[in-house]
C-alpha positions as a Markdown table, in Angstrom:
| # | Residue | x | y | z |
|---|---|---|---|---|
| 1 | Unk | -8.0 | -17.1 | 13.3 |
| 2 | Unk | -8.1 | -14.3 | 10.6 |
| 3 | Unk | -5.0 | -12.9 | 9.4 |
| 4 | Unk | -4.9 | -9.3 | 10.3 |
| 5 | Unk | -3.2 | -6.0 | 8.7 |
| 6 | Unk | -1.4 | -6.1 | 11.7 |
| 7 | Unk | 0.4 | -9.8 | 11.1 |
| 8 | Unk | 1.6 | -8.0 | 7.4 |
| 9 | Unk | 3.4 | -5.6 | 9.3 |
| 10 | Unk | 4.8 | -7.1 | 11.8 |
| 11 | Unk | 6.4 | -9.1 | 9.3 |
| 12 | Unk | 7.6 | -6.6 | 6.9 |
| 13 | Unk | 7.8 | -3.5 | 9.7 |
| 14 | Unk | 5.3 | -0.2 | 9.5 |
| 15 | Unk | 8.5 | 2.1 | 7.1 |
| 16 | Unk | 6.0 | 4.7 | 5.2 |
| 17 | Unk | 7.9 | 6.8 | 2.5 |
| 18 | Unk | 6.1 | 10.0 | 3.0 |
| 19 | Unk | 6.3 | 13.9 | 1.0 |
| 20 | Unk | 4.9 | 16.8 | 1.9 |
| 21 | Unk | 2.3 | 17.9 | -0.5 |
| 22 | Unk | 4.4 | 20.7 | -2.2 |
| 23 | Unk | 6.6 | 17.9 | -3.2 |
| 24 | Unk | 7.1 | 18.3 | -7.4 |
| 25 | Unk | 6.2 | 14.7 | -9.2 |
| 26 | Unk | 10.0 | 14.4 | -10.4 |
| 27 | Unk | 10.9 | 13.9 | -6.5 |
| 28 | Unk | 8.1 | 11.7 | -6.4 |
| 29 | Unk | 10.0 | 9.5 | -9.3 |
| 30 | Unk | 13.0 | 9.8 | -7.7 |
| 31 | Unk | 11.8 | 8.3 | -4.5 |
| 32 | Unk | 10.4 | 5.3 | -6.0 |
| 33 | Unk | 13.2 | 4.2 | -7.9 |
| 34 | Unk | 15.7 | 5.0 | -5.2 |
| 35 | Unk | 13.8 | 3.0 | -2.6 |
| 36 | Unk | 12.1 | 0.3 | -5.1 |
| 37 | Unk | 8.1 | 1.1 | -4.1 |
| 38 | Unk | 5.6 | 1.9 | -6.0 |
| 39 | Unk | 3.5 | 4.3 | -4.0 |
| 40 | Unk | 4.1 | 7.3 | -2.0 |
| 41 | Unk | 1.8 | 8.7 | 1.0 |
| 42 | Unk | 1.5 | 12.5 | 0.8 |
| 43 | Unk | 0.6 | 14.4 | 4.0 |
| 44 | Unk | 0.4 | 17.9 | 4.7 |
| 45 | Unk | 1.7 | 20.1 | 7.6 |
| 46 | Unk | 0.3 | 17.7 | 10.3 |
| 47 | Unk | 1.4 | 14.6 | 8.5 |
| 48 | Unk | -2.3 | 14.4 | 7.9 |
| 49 | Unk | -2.6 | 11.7 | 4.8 |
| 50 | Unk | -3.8 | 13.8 | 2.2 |
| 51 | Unk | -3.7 | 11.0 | -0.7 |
| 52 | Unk | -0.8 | 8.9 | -2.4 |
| 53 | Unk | 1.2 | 9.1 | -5.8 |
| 54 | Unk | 1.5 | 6.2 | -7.5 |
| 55 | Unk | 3.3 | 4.4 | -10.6 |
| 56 | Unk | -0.2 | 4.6 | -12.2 |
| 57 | Unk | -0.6 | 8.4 | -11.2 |
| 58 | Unk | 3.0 | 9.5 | -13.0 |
| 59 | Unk | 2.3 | 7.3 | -15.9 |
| 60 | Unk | -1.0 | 8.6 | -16.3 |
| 61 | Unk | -0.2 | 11.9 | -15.9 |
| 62 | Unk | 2.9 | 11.4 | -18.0 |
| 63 | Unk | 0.6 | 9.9 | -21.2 |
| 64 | Unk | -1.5 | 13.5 | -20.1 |
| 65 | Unk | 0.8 | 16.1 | -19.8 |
| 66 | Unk | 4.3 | 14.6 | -21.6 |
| 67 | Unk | 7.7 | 15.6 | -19.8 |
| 68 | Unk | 6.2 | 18.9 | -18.2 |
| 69 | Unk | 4.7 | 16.4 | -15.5 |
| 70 | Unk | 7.5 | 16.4 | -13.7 |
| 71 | Unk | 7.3 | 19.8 | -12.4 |
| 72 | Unk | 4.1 | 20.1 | -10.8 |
| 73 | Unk | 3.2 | 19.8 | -7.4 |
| 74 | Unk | 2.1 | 16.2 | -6.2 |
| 75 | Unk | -1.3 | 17.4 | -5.6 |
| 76 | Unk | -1.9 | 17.6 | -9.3 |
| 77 | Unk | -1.2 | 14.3 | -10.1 |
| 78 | Unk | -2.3 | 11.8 | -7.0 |
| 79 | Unk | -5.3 | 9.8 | -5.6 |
| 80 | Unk | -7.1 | 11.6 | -3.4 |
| 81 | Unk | -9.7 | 9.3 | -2.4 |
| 82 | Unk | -7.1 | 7.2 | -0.8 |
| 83 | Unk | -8.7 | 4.3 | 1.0 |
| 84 | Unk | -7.4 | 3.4 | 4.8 |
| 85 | Unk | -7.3 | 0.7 | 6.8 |
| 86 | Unk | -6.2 | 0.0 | 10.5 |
| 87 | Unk | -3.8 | -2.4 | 11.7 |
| 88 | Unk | -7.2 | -4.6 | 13.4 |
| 89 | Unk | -8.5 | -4.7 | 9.6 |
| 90 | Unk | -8.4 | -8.2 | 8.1 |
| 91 | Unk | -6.6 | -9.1 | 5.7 |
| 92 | Unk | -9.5 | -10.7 | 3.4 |
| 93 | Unk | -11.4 | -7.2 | 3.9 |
| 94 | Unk | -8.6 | -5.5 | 2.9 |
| 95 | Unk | -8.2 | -7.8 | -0.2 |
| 96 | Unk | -11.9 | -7.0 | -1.4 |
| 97 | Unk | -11.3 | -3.6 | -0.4 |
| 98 | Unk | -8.5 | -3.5 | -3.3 |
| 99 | Unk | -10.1 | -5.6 | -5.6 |
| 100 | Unk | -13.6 | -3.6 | -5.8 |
| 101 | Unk | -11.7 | -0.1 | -6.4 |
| 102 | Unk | -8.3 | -1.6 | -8.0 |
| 103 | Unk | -6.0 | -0.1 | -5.3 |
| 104 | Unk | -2.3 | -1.2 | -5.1 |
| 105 | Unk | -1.8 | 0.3 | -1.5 |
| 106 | Unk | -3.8 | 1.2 | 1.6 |
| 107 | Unk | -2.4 | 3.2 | 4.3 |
| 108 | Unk | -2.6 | 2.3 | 7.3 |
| 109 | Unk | -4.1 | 4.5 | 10.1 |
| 110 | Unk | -5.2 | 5.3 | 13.5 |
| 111 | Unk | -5.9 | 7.8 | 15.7 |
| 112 | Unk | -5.0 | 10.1 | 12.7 |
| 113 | Unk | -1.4 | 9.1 | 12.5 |
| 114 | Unk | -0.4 | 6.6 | 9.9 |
| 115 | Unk | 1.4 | 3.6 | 11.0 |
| 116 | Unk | 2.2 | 1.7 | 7.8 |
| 117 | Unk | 1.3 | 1.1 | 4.3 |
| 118 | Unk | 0.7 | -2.5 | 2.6 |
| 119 | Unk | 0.4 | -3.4 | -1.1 |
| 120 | Unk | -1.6 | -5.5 | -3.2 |
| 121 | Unk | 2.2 | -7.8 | -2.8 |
| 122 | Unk | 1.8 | -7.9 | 1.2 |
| 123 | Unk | -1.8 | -9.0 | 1.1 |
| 124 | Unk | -1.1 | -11.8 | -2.1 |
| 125 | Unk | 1.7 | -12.9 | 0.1 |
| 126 | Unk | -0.1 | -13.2 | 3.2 |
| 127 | Unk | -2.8 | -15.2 | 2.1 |
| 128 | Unk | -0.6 | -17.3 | 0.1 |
| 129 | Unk | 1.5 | -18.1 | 3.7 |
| 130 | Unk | -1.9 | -18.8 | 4.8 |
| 131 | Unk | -3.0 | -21.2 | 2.2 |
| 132 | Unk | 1.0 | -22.9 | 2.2 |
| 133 | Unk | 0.5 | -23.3 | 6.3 |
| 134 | Unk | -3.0 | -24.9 | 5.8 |
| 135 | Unk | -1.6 | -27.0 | 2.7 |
| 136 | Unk | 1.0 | -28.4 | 5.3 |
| 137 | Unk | -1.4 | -28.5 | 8.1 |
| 138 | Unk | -3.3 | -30.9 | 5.9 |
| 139 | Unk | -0.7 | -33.2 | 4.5 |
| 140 | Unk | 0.8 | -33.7 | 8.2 |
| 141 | Unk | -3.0 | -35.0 | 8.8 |
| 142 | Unk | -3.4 | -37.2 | 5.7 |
| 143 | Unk | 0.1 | -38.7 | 6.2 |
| 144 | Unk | -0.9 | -39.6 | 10.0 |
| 145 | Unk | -3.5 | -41.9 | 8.7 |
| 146 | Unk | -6.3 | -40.4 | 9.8 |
């Protein structure tokens, strides 16, 4: 059975950090450090996801713009060709999904509302449980003598 966005979630939970998008970058940096992520959804009024602000996205616009990039507004500086997934997505898709255009997160959403986030981390983990479980599965059968 194919390992699904939802498994990921269930295992780590569906937390988002979220800022509005007249958030200033420097919050941005604060949130990340503080909470240890590297990627922030940004919504508007509706909690609409409207892009996300990366590591990437302040250290680019850092090398761009020099101290100064901490005062913008969020929308300056993030991705806003944010891909999406949904929780039914598969795990592999979603792999090849960040592989072909070198994302590092994927919201997750339905029905318009966002219901999680996973990282390039969650999906390398997942499939490495995966692999591990079939490793075992394996072993078991070789050391039954079959």
């Amino acid at each position: 059975m194919a390992v699904t966005i939802k498994d990921i979630l269930n295992d780590k939970g569906a937390e988002v950090e979220t800022l509005g998008s007249t958030a200033v970058v420097g919050e941005v940096a604060a949130l990340l450090r503080s909470k240890g992520i590297g990627a922030v959804v940004v919504v508007d009024d509706a909690d609409d996801v409207v892009g996300l602000i990366s590591e990437r996205d302040v250290v680019h616009a850092l090398a761009e713009q020099g101290d100064q990039v901490l005062l913008p507004p969020v929308v300056e500086v993030m991705s806003r060709d944010t891909p999406t997934c949904t929780r039914a997505a598969r795990v592999d898709d979603v792999a090849a999904l960040m592989t072909r255009g070198r994302h590092r997160h994927v919201p997750v959403v339905e029905d318009d509302r966002l219901v999680g986030i996973v990282s390039v981390g969650d999906v390398v983990r997942s499939r490495m449980d995966a692999l591990t479980e079939t490793a075992d599965q394996l072993r078991a059968y070789v050391s039954r003598g079959y």
